[in-house]
TIMI-309542 format. One record per atom (N, C-alpha, C, CB): x negated, y negated, z negated. Coordinates in steps of 0.2 Angstrom, whole numbers, plus 5000, padded with zeros to 4 digits. Glycine has a CB too. Example, Ala and Ser with C-alpha at 12.3 -4.5 7.8 and 13.67 -1.06 7.14 Angstrom:
BEGIN
493450284961 493850224961 493450164961 494350224955 493650114965 493250054964 493650004961 493050034971 
END
This chain:
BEGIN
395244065167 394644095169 394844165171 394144105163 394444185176 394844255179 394544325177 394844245187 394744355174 394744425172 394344465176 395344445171 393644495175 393344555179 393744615178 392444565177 393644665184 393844725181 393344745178 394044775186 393744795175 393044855172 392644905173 393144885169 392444895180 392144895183 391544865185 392344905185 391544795182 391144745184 391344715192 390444785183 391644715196 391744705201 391944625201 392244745203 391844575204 392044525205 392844505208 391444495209 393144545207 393744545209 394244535203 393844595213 394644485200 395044495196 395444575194 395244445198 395544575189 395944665190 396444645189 395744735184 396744605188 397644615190 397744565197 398244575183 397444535201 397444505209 397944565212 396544495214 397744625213 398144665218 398744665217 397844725219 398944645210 399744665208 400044585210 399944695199 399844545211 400044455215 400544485220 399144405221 401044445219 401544475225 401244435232 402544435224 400744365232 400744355238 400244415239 400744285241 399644435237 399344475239 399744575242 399044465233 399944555238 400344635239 400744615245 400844655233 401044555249 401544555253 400644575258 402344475254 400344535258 399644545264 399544605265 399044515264 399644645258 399044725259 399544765264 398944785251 400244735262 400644795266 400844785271 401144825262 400544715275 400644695281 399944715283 400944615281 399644735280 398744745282 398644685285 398544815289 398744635284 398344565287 397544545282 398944475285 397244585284 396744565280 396344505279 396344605283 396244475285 396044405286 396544365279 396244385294 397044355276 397444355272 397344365265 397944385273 397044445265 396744455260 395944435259 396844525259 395644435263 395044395260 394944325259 394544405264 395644295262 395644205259 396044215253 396144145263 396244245251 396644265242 396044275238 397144335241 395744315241 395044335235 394544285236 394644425236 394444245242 394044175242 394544125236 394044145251 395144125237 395344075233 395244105224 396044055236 395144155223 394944185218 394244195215 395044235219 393944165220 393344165218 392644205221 393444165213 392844255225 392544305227 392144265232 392944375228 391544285234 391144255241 391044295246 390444245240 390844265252 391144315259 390244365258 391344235272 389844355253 389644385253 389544425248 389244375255 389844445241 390244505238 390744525243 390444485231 390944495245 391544555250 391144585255 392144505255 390844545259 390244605263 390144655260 389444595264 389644645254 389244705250 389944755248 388644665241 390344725246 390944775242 391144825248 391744735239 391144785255 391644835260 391244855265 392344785263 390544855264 390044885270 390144835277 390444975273 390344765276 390444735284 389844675282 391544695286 389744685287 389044605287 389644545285 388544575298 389144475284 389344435281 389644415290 388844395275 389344435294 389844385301 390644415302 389344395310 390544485301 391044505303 391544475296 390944585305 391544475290 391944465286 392044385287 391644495279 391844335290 391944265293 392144285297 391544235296 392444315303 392744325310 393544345306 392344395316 393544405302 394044405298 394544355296 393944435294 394044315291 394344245287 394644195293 393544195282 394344195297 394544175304 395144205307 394144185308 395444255309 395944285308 395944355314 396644225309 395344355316 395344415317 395644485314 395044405317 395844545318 396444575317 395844635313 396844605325 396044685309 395644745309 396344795309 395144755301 396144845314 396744885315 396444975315 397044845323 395844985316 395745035313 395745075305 395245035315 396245135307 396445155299 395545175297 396945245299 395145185299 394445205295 394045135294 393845245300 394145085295 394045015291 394445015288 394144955294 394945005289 395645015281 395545035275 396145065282 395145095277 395145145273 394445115268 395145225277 394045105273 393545095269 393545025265 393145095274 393844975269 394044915263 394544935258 394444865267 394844965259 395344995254 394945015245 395745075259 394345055250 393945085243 393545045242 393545155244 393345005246 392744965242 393044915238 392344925247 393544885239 393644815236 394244855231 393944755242 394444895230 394844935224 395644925226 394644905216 395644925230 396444905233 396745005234 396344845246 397244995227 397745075228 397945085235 398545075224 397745145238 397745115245 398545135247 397045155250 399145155244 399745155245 399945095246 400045175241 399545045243 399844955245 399844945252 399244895242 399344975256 399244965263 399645015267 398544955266 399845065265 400245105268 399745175270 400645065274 399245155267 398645205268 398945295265 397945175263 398345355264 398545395260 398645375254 398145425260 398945415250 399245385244 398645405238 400045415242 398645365231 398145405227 398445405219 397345365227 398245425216 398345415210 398345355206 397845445209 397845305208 398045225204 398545195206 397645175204 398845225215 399445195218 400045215210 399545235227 400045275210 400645305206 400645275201 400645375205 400345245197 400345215190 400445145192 399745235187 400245125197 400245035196 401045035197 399744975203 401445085203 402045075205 402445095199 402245105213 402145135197 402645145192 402545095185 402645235190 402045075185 402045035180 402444955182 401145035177 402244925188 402744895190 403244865192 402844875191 403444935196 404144925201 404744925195 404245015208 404644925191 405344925185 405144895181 405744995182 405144845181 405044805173 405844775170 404444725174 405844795164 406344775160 406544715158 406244795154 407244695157 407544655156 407744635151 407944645159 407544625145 407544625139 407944555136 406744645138 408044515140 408344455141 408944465138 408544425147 409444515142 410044525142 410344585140 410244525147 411044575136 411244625132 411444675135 411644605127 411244735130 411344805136 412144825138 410944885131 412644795134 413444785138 413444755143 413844755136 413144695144 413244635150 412844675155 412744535149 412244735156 411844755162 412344815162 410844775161 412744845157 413144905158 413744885165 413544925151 414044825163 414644775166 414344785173 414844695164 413644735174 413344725181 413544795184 412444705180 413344865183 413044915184 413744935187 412544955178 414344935183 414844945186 415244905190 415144965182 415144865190 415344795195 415044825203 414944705192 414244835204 414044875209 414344945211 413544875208 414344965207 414645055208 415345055212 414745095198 415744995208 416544995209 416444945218 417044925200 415944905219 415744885226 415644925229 415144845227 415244965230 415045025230 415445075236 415145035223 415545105229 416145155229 417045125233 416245185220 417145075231 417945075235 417945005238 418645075228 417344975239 417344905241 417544855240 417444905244 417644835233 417944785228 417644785222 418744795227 417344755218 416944715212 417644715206 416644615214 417744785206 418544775201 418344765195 419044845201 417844775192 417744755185 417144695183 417544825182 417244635191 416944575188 416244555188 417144565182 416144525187 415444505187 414944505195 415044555181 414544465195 413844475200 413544565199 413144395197 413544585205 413244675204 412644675207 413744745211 412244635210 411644645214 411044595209 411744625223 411044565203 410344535201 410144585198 410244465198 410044625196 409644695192 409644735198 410044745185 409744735205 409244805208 408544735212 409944875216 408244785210 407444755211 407444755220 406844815208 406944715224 406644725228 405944725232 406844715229 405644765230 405044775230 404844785238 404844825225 404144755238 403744745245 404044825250 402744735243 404044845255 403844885256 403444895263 404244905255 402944965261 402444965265 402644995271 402044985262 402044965277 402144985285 402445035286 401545005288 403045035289 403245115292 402745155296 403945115296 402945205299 402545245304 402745215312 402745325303 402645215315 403145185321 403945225323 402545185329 403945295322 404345345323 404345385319 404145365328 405045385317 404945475313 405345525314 405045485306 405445615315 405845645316 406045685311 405845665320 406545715310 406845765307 406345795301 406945815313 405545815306 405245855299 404845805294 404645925301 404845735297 404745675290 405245675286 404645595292 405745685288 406445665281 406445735277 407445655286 406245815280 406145865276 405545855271 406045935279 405145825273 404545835270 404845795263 403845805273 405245755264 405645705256 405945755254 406245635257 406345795257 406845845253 406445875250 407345885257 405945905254 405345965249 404745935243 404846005255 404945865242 404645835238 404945835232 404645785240 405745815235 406345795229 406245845225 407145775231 406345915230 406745985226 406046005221 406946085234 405346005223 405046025219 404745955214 404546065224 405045925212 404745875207 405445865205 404345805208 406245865205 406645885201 406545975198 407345875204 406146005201 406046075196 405646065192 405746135199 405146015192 404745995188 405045945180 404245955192 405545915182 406145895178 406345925175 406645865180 406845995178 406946035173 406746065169 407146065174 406146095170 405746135167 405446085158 405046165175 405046045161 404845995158 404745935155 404745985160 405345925159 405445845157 405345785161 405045825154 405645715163 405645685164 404845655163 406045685162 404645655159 404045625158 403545665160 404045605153 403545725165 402945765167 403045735175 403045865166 403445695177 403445695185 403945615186 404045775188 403945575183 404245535183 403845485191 404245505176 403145485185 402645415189 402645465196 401545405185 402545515198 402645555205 403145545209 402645625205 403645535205 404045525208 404345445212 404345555204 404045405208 404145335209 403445325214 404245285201 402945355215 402545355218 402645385227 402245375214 403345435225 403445465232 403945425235 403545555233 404145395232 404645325234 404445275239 404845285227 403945255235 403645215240 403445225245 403145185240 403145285247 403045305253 403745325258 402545375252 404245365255 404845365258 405245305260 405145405255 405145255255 405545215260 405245175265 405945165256 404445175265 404445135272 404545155278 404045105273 404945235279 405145245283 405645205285 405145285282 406045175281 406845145286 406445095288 407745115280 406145075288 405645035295 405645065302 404845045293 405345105302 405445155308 405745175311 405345195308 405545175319 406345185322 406445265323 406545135332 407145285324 407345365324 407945365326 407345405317 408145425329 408745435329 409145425326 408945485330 410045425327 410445405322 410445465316 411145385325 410545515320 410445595315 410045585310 410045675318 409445555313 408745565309 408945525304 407945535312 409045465305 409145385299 409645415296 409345285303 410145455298 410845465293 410445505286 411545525297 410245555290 409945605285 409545565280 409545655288 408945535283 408445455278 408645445273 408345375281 409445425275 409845375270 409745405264 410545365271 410145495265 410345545259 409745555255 410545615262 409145565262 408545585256 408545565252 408045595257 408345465255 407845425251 408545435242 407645325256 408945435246 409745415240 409545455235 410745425243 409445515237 409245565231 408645565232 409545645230 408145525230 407445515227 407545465222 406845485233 407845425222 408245375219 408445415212 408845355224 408945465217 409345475212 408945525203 410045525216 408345545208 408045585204 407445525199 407545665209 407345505204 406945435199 407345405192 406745355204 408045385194 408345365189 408445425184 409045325191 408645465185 408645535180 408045535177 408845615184 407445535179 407045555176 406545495171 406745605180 406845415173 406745355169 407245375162 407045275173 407745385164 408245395160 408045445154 408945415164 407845505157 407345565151 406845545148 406845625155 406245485150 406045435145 405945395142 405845425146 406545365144 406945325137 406945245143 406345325127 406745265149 406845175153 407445175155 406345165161 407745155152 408445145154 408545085160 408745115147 408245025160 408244985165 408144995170 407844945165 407545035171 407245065178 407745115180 406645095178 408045175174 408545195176 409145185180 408645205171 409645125178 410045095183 409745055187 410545065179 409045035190 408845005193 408745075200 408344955190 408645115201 408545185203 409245215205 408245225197 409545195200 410545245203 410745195208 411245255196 410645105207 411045055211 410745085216 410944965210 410145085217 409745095223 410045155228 409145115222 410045215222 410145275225 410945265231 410145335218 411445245223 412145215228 412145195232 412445185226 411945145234 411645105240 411545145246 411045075238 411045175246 410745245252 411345275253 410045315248 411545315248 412145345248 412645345251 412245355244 412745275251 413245255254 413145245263 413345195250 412445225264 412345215273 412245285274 411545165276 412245315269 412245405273 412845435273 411745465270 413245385270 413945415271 413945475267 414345435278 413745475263 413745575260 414145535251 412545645259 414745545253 414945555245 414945595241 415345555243 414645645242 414545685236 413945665232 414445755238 413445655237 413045625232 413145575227 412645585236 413445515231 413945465226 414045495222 414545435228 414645525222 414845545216 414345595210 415445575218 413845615210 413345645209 412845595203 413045655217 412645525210 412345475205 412845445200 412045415209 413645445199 413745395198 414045455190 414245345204 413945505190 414045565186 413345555182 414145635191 412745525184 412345525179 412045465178 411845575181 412345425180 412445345178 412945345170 413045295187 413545375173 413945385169 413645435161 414345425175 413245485160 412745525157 412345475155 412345575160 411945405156 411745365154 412045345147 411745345157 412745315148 413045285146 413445315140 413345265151 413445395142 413545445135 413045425130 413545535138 412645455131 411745425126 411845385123 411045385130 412245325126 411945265122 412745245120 411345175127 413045315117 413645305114 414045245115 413545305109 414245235122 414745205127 415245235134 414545155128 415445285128 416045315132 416445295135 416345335130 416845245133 417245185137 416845155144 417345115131 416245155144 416045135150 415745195154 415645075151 415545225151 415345295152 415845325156 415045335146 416645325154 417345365159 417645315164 418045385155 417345245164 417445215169 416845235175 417545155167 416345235174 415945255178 416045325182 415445255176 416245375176 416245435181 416945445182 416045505178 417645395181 418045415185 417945365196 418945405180 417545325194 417145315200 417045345204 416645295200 416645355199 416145465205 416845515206 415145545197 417245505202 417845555204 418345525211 418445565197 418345455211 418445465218 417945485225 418745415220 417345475222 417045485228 417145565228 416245455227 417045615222 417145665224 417445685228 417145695221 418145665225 418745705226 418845675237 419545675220 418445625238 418345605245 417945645249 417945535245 417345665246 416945715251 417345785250 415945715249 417945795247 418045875248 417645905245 418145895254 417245895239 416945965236 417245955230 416145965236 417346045229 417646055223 417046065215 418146145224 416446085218 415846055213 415945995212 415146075214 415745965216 415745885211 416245855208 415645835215 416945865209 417545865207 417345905199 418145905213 417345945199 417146005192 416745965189 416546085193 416245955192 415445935187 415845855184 414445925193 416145815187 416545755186 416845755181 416945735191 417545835180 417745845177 417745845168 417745855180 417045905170 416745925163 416545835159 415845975165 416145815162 415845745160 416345705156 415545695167 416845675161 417445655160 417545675152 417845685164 417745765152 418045785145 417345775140 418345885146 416845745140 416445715136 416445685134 416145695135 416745625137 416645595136 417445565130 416245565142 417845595131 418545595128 418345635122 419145625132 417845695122 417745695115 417445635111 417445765115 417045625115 416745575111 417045535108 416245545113 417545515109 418145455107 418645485104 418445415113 418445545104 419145595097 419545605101 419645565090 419745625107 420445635112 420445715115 420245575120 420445745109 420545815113 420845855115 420345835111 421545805115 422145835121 421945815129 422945795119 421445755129 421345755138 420545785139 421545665142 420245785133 419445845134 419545875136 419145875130 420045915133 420445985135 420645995142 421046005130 420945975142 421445965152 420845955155 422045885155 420445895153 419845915158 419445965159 419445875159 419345995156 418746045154 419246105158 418546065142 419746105157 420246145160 420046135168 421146135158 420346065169 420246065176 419446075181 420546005178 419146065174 418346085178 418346155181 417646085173 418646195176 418346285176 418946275182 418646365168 419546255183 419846265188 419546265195 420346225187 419146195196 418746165201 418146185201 418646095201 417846215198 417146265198 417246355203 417046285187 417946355200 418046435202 418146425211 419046485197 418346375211 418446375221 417846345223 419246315225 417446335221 416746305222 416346325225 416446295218 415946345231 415346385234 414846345232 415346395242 414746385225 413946365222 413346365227 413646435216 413346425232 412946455234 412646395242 413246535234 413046375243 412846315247 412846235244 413346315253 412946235241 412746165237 412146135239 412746185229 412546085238 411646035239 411146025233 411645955240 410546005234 409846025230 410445995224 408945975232 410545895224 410645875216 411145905215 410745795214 411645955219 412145995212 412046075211 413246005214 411646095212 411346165212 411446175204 410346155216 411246145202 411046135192 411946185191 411246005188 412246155194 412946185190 413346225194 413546115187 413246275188 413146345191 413646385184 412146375191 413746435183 414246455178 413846465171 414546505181 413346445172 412946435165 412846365163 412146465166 412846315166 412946265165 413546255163 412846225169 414246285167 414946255165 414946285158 415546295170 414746345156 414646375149 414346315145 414146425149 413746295148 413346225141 413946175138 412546145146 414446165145 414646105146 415346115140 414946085154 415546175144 416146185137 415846185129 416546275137 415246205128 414946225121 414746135121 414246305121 414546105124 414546045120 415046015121 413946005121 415546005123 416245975123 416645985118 416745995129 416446075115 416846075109 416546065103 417046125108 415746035101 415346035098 415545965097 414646055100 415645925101 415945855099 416545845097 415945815104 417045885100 417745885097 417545915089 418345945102 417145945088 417245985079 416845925076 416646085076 416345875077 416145825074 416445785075 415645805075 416945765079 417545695080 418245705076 417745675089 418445765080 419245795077 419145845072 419645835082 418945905073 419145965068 418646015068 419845995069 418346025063 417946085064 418046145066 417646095059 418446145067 418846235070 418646235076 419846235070 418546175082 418046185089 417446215088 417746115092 417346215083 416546295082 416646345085 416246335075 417246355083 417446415085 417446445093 417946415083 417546395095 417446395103 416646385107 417846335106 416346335103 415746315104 415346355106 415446275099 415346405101 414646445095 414546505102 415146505083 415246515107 415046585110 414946545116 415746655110 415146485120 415046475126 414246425123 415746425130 414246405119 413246395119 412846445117 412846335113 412946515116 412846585114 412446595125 413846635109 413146585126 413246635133 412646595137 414146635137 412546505136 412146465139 411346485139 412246405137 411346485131 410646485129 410346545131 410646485122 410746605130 410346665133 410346675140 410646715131 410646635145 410346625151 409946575153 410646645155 409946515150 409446495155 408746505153 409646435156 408546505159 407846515161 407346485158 407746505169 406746485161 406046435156 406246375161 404946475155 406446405168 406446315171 406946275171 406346305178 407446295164 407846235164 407846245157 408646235168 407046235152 407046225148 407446165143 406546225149 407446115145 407746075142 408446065141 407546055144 408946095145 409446105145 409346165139 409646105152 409246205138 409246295133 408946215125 408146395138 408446185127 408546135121 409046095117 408346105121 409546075121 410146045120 410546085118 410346025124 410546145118 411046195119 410846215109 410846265128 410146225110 410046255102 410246205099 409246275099 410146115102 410246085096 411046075095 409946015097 411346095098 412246095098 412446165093 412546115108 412046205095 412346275092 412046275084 411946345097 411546245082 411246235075 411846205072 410446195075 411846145076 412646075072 413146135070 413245995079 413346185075 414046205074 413946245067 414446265082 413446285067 413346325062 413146285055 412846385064 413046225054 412946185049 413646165047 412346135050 414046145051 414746115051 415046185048 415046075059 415146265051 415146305049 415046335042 414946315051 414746295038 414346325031 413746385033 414746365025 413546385038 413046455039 412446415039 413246505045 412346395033 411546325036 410846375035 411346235028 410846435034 410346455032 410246475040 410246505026 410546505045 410546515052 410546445056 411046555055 410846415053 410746325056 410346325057 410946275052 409946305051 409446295051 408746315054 409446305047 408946385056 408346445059 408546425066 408446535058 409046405069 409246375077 409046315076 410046375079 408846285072 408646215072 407946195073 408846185066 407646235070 406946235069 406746265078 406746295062 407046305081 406946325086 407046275092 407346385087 407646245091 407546185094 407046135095 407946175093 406746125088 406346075090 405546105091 406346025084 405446165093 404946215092 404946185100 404946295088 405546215104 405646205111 405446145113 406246225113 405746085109 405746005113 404945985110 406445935110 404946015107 403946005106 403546015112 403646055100 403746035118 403546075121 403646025130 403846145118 403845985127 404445965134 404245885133 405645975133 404245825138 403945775139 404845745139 403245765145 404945735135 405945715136 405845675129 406645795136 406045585131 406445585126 407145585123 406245555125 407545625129 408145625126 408145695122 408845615131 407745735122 408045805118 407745755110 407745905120 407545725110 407045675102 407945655100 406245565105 408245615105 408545575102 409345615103 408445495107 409345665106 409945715105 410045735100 409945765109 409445755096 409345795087 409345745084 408545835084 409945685084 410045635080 410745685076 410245565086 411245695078 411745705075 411545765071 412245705079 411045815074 410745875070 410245885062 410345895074 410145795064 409545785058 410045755053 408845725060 410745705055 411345675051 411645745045 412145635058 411845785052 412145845048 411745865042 412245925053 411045905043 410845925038 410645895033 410445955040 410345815035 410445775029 410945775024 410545725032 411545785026 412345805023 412145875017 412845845032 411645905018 411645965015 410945965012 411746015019 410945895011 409945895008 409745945003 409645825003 410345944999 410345994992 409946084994 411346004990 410246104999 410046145001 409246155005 410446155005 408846195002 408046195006 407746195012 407846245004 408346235015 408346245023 408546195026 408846295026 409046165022 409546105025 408946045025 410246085019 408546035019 408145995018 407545975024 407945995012 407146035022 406646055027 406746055035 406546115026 407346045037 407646055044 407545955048 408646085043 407845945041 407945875041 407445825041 408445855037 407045875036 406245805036 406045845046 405145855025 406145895047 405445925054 405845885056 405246005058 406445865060 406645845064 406545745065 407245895064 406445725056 406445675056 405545675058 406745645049 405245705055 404545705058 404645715066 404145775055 404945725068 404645745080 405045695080 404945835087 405445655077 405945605080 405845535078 406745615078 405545525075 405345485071 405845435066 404845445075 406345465064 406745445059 406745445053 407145455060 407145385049 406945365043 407145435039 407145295041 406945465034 407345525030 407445515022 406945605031 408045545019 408445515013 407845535009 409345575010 407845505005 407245484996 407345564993 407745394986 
END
């Protein structure tokens, strides 16, 4: 039996999300769409009444007549409850939520090593043209309908994506991933049905880049929510773009935070295969930032595995590849790393080395997350969160838990504040430490708040 909206509307409420319905809205074949909703049950006279057209004209349609005026469109659009993004119309608000609610649905089938393999199997396609680490690369990137292009586009349609990207990855920094995500997967759709459209070669090169870094920011900011799926379904993509725009820096960019994934979910081993990927792409496009930022990551990911004779060399060769660097022309996605970032990066590289190897890396930690924290800004809030939760660990590993503790509490004062769930799941090793020191009041109290905002279990 078929489900009313709630609305009362004689239209089923999940019909619009029907793939064959959806392939018609965004072919605007209307005549299509009123034999779907006839076979749904709807009558050519509730489709009159819903869409302002007499019952003849909505017969001439069923018939296959054309409707080609956007102010019919529009108006069918509203009447019959069709997001009108589905037809390539202006975009609205329910468009943003449906796409984002189903342009990424999870795979829950398959084990999150076998979608890690896949992910590098494409990347390694990718990036050098060969599937060097096996497996089928292309059944996890989705393809979803896309809507009408415009017949033509130039130059200031592909800025208007750039000036999309830059101000909703500010919204990421500042915020969170989860203040701008669904906007973001919503401005997707509308940017890719541009590669429909015809344009210069200039124009479509650039397209590539943009759409690649729309991509690239969608998967960053699934990833900040904890959608991991959609996450690498978003970076294959992005690589992909990247790749028809020839811009490796990019590449190596997405494959640097593909790679950051993979740190998260404590798999370093595939996590330095991924970013020594993005290190050839870098070291390809000749830029000494992405080379750096590659670097740093890299030396993470060796801490993480207790290796901190080649952390070290890399962390070395970052600052080396940072200092010849023109910050100052960088592109939007490396703008981030900047000599306050290289600071975060040393202070958590040695924050890992003092929990894997030796606590004596505090020592190093304590002043390069010192030097982070106090500069960055409110719009790279989240990052200044990471930074407190790193610097609280050093001073708990330290013995100084009563300031631990007070850096600790700050930290979660800040991620209270921020729609992220990785700074939740970052205060994992922060809540283990102080656990460690239950005995202590500070130590305790640190460890119930942070089990409270994280939702983890805490000691009897």
């Amino acid at each position: 039996m078929n489900t009313m909206s709630s609305q009362g509307s004689p239209i089923p409420a999940d019909v619009w999300d029907q793939q064959e319905m959806r392939d018609a809205l965004a072919r605007r074949e209307i005549s299509s769409v009123y034999r779907l909703l006839r076979r749904h049950g709807v009558s050519q006279r509730q489709i009159a009444a819903l869409t302002g057209q007499s019952q003849s004209e909505v017969s001439e349609i069923l018939k296959g007549r054309q409707v080609m005026a956007y102010d019919v469109l529009t108006r069918i659009a509203m009447g019959l409850g069709v997001p009108r993004g589905y037809m390539g119309l202006a975009y609205d608000e329910t468009t943003a939520v449906r796409v984002a609610a189903t342009a990424d649905s999870p795979h829950p089938e398959e084990d999150e090593s076998v979608k890690r393999r896949k992910f590098l199997a494409h990347a390694a396609a990718v990036t050098v043209g060969a599937a060097v680490f096996g497996a089928d690369s292309g059944s996890w990137v989705s393809h979803p309908t896309q809507t009408p292009a415009p017949g033509r586009i130039g130059m200031t349609d592909v800025r208007q994506v750039e000036a999309a990207t830059r101000a909703l990855r500010a919204l990421d920094y500042q915020y969170g991933g989860g203040s701008c995500r669904d906007a973001v997967v919503a401005q997707l759709s509308w940017g890719q049905q541009m590669l429909g459209a015809s344009s210069t070669d200039i124009v479509r090169q650039r397209l590539y880049v943009a759409l690649a870094d729309l991509h690239n920011l969608a998967g960053w900011t699934s990833f900040d929510t904890g959608l991991m799926d959609s996450a690498r379904n978003h970076f294959g993509q992005a690589l992909d773009l990247a790749k028809q725009g020839e811009n490796e820096a990019l590449m190596a960019n997405i494959l640097y935070r593909m790679g950051r994934v993979y740190l998260h979910q404590n798999a370093p081993d595939d996590a330095l295969k991924v970013f020594q990927l993005g290190q050839l792409a870098a070291q390809n496009s000749g830029s000494e930032l992405a080379v750096g930022i590659l670097c740093a990551n890299e030396a993470w990911a060796y801490a993480k595995m207790g290796s901190d004779e080649q952390a070290l060399k890399l962390l070395g060769r970052a600052r080396d590849e940072f200092s010849r660097a023109n910050v100052a022309e960088a592109p939007a996605w490396a703008k981030f790393f900047n000599e306050i970032d290289l600071s975060s990066m040393i202070g958590t590289v040695h924050t890992e080395l003092a929990q894997t190897v030796d606590a004596k890396y505090t020592r190093t930690a304590i002043p390069a997350l010192s030097k982070a924290i106090n500069n960055f800004g409110d719009e790279y809030a989240r990052s200044r969160s990471f930074n407190l939760t790193s610097m609280a660990i050093n001073h708990l590993l330290e013995g100084d838990i009563d300031h631990g503790a007070k850096i600790g509490r700050q930290a979660v004062d800040l991620s209270e504040s921020l729609k992220s769930v990785r700074t939740k799941q970052r205060m994992e090793p922060l809540r283990q430490e102080a656990e460690k020191r239950r005995n202590n009041p500070e130590a305790r109290e640190l460890a119930d708040r942070v089990a409270r905002f994280t939702g983890a279990d805490t000691a009897a």
